[in-house]
N, C-alpha and C positions, 0 to 999 in steps of 0.2 A: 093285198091281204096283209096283215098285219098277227101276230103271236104273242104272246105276252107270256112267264113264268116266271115263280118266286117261289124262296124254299129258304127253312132255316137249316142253317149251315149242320148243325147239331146234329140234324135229320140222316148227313148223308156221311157221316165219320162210322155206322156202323157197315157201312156198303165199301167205303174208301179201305179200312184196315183189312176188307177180305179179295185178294188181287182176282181169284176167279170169277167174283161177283164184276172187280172194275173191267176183265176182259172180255167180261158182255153187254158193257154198254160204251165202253172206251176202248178206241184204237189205242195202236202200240206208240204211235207219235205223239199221242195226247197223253197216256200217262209215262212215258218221258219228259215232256212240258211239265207235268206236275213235281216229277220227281226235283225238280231245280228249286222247287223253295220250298222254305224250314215248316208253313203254314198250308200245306196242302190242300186243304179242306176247304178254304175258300173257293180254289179255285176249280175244284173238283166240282162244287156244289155249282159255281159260275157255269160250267162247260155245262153241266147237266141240263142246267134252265136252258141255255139257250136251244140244246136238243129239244128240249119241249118245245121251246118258241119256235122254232122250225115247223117241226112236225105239225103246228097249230095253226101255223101263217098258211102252208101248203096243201090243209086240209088233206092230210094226204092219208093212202092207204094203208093198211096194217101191216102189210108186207115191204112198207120204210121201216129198215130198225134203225135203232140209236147207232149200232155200227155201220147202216149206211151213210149216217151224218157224221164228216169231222169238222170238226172245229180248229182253226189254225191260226198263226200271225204272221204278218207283214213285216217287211222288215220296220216298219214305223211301229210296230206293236200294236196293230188294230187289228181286230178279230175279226175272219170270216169266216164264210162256211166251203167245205168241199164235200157235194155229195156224191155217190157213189156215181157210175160211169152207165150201169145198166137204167138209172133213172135219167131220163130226157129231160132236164128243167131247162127250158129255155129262159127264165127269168132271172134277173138277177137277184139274188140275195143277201142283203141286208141284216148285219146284227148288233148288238151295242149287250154288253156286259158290266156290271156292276156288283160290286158287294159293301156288305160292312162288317164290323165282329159278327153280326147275328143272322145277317140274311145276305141270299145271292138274289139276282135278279138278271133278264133277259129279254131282250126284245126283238122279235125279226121282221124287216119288213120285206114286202113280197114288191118288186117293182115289175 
């Protein structure tokens, strides 16, 4: 299965400055990640997509939230996913992140 999301960055700076709003879709490790660079909103907007691309690839049910998907790195700096412990995903998961000034983008694959 395969996920796909894209979002302009712009979209997610009025959800990013309000911290209650990022505690309901971001874990506390994730926005500590963010808190390290000066342009946060990329990467805000990046993590987001790739929750989507998750949830998309997984086909999954309503009762996955964004806080049971995190998003993390490697010590190589490649992003994967850790989902929560009460969901059984026996597959492995696949994601690849990308942005530019204006857009974030996300892709999961399902192996």
């Amino acid at each position: 299965m395969i996920g796909i999301d894209i979002l302009e960055i712009e979209r997610i700076k009025i959800l990013a400055d309000d911290e209650n709003k990022l505690k309901k879709i971001f874990t506390e490790n994730e926005i500590n990640y963010f808190n390290n660079f000066k342009n946060k909103y990329e990467h805000i907007c990046g993590f987001f997509c790739a929750k989507e691309a998750v949830k998309k690839a997984l086909d999954c049910p309503n009762n996955l939230s964004f806080l049971d998907i995190e998003i993390l790195h490697s010590n190589s700096k490649k992003p994967y996913v850790k989902i929560n412990k009460k969901y059984e995903i026996k597959k492995q998961i696949k994601i690849s992140i990308s942005h530019s000034k204006t857009f974030a983008t996300a892709v999961c694959l399902i192996i």
